[in-house]
Structures are given as structure tokens and as C-alpha cells.
N, C-alpha and C positions, 0 to 999 in steps of 0.2 A: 504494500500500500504506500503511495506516497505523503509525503510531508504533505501537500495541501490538504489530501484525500484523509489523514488522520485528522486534521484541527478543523476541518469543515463541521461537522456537530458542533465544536464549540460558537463558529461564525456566525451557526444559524441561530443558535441557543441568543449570543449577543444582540444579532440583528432584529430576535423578536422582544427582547426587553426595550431595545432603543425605539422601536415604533409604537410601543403602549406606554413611553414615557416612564418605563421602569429601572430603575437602578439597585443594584445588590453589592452588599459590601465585602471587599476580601481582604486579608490579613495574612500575612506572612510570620511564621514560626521558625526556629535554627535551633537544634538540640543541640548541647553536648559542648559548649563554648567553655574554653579553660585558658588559654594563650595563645599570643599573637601566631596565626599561621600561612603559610600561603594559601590555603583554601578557603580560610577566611577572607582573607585578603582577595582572594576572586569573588568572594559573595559579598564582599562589603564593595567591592567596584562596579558588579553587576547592579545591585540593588540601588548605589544610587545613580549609573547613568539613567535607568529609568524610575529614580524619584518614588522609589517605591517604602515605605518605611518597614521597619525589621525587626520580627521582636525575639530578642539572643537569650535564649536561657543556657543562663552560664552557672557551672557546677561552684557552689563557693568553698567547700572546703580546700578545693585543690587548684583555686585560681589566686590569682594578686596585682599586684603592681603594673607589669608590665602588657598585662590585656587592659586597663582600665588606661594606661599612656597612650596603647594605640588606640582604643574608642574617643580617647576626650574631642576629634576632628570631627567625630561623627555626628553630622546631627538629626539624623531619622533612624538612629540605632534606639530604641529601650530594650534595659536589662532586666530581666526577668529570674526569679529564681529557681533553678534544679533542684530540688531535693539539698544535702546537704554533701556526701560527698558521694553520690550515685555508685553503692556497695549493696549488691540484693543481700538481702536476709531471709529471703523465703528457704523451704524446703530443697529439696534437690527434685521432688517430684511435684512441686508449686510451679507454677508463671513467676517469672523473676518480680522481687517488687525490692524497695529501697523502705516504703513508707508504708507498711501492711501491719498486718498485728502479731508479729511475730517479737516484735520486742513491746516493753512498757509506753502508755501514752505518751507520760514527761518526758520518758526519755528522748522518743522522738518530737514530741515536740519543742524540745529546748534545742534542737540540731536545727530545727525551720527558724525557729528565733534566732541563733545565731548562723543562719545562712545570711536572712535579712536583715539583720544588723551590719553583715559583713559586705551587703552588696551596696548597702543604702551610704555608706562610708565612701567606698570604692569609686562608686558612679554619682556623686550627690545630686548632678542634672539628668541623668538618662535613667535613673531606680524607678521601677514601676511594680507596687507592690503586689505580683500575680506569681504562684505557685504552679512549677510544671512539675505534677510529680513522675521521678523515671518510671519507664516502661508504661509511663500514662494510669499508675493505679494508685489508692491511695485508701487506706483503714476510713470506711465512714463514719465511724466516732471519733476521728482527728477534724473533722470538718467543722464542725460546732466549734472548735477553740480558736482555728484560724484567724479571724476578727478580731480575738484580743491578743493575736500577736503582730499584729499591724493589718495582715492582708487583706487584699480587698474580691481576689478572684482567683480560681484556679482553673486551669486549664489543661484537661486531658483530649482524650480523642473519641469523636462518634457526636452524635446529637447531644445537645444539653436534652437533661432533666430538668423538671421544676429540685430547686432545693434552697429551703429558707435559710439554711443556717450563712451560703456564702454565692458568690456569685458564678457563672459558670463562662468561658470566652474558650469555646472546644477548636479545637484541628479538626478536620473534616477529609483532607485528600495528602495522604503521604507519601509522598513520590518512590521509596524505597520497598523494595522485596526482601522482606528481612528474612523470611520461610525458605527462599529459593537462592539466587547466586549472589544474595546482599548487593545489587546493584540495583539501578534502577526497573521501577518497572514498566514492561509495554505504554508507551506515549499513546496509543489508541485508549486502552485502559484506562489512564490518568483522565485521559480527555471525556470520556462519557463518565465517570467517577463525577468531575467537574461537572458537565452540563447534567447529570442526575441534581445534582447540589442546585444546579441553580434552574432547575424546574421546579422543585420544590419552593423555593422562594419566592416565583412565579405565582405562584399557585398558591402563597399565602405566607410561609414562612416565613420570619425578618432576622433568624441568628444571621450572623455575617462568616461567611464560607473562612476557613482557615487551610492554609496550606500549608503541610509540614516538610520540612528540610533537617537534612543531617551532613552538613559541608565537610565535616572532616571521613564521612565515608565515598562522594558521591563518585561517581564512572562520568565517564564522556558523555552517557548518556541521560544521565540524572541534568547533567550542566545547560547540556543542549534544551532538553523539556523547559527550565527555569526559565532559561531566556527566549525561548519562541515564546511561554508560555507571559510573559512579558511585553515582547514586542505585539503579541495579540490583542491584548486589554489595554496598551495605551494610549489609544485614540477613542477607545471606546467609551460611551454615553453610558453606558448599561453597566459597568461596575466601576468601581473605585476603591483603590488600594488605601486601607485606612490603617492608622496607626495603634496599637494595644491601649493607648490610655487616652486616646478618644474614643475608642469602644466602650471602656469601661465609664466614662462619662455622658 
């Protein structure tokens, strides 16, 4: 199939929100940020020739100094917090989690206190207080305390729920095949993943679509989807790339 013949779903998907005068919001996510790298460094170059803002969830136990040197240029980067030092503690026959119920509430909860104490330090202009927790899982009796430990939203992956305790800003399309060759996956795939996302929105929904990213794994062909998938929506009427803490505003 060719490259046109792949992104034509999303064209038409676009073409029908801009003629009913509809617009859908999308948000870009980056797992896994720890220090200054060259992959970084291509997705901080990408994202901003197309002015797209970026929200970096950076591991705090094992970050410092010299990631917060090279962000201070940045100005459509917010930092977001990982987990605390992204280390499963589940079972061996569990789904990996960092933040599950395998150890005491406190205890994890004083590791999320001191992630975002240690990013809010770090980054004092780009801190946005929003919790990714790794592997996207997270003990739902940790939910209910997050608020009094500053935060304001957390963000895993799939549809928000309703949930009173805290707010929800979810990933919706992650570009990687974590099951299969850990590379990226089929760009036809990604592309109706997408335009599924944004019929539903069409059709009444108003979460704002998230796309998730993993720079320090991606293939030639993860790099290539980012940026077609870039140069697609930038003229376009029908979405707009918004930033994590105007969503949460």
C-alpha cells in the first residue's frame, strides 16, 4: 500500500470534521525521559519545527541537572511525572506495574511526593503537576491521596472513566509494538487506531485524543509515522495540537 493510500482515512476523517465546522483536540505524550539524548534531541527538533507542544514524562529518581539544562530552551516542552524510579514490583506472573499494591500505601506514596517535589525544583517553569504511572497502571486506592500530594491529573492509557477522586488526561494511540518486534507499529494500523479516535469524537465524545511516544526506543519507522503524522494535521481546521496544562485547564 502506498504512503498516500495509508493516510487517506485519516484525510477523509479530517476533511469531514472541517466541513461540519468541527475541531478535536490532540496531545502528544514521551515516556521514559531521564537525560539529555540524541533521540531526544530529534523529538525535541521535530516537535517544535511543527509547533507542536510535548508533554515529557521524565523518570525523577534517576534524572537531574543536566536534562533540566537542556529543557530550560524549551518552550512547548511540560514535564510530567513517571512514577518514581520506574522499578516493577509486581509478581513475576503479574503485568509489570511500579505503583500496584504490592508494597504499603505510604510507602508509595511518599516516592510520588518526592518525584514531584523533585521535578517541580528541577523544571520550576515547565512542572505540570500530572502523574504517568509506568506500564500505565496504578493501585486505585493510591488515587484518592493524589490531590493532597499536589496533583492534579493522571494519565494512563484507553478511555477515561468517570473518577471523582482525581482527574483523568489518557493516551489513546501508541505508536509502538511492545508484544511483537518492539518497533513501531503498521502506519495503516496507527492510522484507522486514529481516525476510530476521532469518529468517536465526531459523534459526540470531547476527551482530546493522546498520542503516545517512546523516543528512546523508536525505529525509522516509528520517526517517519511522527512526522507524516505531523505534517498531516498542520494545516488542518479539524484538530489542534494542544498542550497538557491547557487541557487540564
Amino acid at each position: 500500500m502506498s504512503d498516500s493510500a495509508i493516510w487517506r482515512p485519516l484525510r477523509d476523517e479530517l476533511l469531514r470534521f472541517a466541513a461540519a465546522g468541527r475541531t478535536a483536540n490532540l496531545w502528544l505524550r514521551d515516556d521514559d525521559a531521564i537525560e539529555p539524548t540524541a533521540p531526544l534531541d530529534r523529538l525535541l527538533d521535530l516537535t517544535g519545527n511543527f509547533a507542536v507542544p510535548l508533554a515529557l514524562a521524565v523518570i525523577p529518581a534517576v534524572t537531574g541537572e543536566a536534562l533540566a539544562m537542556r529543557l530550560q530552551r524549551e518552550n512547548r516542552v511540560a514535564v510530567i511525572v513517571h512514577g518514581w524510579t520506574h522499578d516493577n514490583h509486581a509478581a513475576d506472573d503479574r503485568k509489570k506495574q511500579e505503583l500496584g499494591p504490592e508494597r504499603p500505601g505510604p510507602v508509595v506514596l511518599a516516592e510520588l511526593k518526592a518525584g514531584f517535589d523533585k521535578l517541580k525544583r528541577l523544571y520550576p517553569r515547565q512542572f505540570t503537576p500530572v502523574l504517568v504511572p509506568p506500564w500505565n497502571r496504578i493501585a486505585p486506592t493510591l488515587l484518592p491521596s493524589l490531590g493532597d500530594l499536589g496533583y492534579r491529573a493522571v494519565s494512563v492509557y484507553g478511555q477515561s472513566s468517570a473518577m471523582s477522586s482525581i482527574a483523568l488526561v489518557n493516551s489513546h494511540v501508541d505508536i509502538m509494538n511492545w508484544h511483537g518486534v518492539r518497533g513501531c507499529r503498521p502506519h495503516a494500523e496507527l492510522v484507522a487506531n486514529l481516525v476510530t479516535e476521532l469518529a468517536n469524537r465526531f459523534d459526540g465524545g470531547s476527551e482530546p485524543i493522546g498520542v503516545l511516544t517512546h523516543h528512546l526506543v523508536h525505529d525509522a519507522a516509528a520517526w517517519d509515522f511522527i512526522a507524516q503524522l505531523f505534517e498531516e494535521t498542520k494545516d488542518s481546521s479539524a484538530v489542534g495540537w494542544r498542550g497538557i496544562a491547557e487541557l487540564l485547564n
